[in-house]
N, C-alpha and C positions, 0 to 999 in steps of 0.2 A: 430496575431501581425505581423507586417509588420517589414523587414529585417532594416531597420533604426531605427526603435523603439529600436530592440534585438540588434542592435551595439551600440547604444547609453547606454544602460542598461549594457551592459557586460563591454566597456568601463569605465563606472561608480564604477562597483565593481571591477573593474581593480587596478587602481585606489584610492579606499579605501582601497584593500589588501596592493599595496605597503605602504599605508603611514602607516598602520600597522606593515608592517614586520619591518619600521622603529625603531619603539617603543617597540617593542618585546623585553623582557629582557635576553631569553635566546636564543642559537645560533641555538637548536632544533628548537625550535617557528619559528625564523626569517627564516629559512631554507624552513619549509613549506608555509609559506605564498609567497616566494620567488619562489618553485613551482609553487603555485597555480597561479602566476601573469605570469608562463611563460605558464602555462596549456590556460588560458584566452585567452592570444595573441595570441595563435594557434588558439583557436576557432573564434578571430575574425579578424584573418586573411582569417579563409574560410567563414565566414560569407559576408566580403566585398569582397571577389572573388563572393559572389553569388548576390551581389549587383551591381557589375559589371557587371556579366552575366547572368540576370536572365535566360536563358533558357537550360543553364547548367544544368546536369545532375546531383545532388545530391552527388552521386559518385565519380564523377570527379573530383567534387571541395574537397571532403577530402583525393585526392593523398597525398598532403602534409600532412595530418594529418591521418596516419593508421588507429587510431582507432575510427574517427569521433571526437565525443565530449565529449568520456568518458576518465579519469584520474585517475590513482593510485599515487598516490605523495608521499605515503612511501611504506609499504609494499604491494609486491604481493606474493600469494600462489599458489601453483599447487600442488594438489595431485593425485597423480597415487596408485587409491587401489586395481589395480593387485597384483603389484610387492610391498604393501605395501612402497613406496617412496613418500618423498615430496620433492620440490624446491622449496626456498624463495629466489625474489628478482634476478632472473634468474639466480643463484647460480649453484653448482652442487647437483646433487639427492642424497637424504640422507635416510636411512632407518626411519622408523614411527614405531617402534618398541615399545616404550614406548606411543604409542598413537598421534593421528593425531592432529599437531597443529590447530589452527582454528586463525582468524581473527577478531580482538575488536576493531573497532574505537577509535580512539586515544581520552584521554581525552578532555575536551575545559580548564582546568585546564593547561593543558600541552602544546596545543596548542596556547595557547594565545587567543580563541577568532575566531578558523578558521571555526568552525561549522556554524557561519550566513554566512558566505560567500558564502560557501558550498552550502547552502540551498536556499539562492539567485540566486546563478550561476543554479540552477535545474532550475529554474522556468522559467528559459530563454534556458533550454536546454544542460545543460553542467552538465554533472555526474562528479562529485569527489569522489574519494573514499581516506581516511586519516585511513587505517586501521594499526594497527601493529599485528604481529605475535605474537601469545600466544600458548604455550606448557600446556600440561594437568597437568603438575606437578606446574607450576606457574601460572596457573587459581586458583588452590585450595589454594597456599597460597594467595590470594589476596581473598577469600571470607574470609567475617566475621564469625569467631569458635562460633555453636551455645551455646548458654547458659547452 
């Protein structure tokens, strides 16, 4: 796929995020899809710097963007299982004592709807990740008690 194809396409899901974060009824909703349109413009601001310069280096052109074209737009984790510690959210380090939180993508219930987006944005090269933090004691009450 040619770089005007993938700015014309990211554009697009640009685009249909915001007029969704418009319509979102709650302020969590409207919040991430509100990321997700600032996550896009980054990518296709280094998109059109490669479009400009095709013989730039790769590299070069995601100065402005650290981490290339991947996104965490709510939570991130770090666990450290020396020292038994985790950090959420670049927080400070907290003991994992009661067990190591882990990561669940956030409903599309909850989200309003962010999952196609998401899954759009890949296919033209841009990783989202919409996870929230889950503690082992609140995984179990969210499983159904069996019968």
């Amino acid at each position: 796929m040619d770089l005007v194809t993938r700015y014309a396409a990211l554009s697009g899901i640009r685009i249909q995020v915001l007029a969704q974060a418009v319509v979102c009824t709650t302020p969590f909703a409207r919040r991430l899809h509100e990321k997700l349109a600032v996550c896009l413009a980054r990518s296709l601001s280094s998109v059109l710097a490669q479009i400009k310069n095709p013989d730039a280096d790769e590299r070069v052109v995601y100065l402005s963007d650290a981490t290339g074209h991947e996104y965490d737009i709510l939570d991130r984790l770090v666990i450290d299982r020396e020292t038994c510690e985790c950090k959420i959210n670049n927080g400070r380090w907290q003991s994992a004592h009661d067990g190591y939180p882990f990561l669940l993508p956030v409903s599309e219930e909850k989200s309003e709807g962010l999952g196609r987006f998401i899954e759009e944005a890949a296919r033209y090269g841009v990783q989202v990740w919409a996870d929230e933090v889950h503690f082992p004691a609140m995984y179990d009450e969210m499983l159904p008690l069996a019968a």
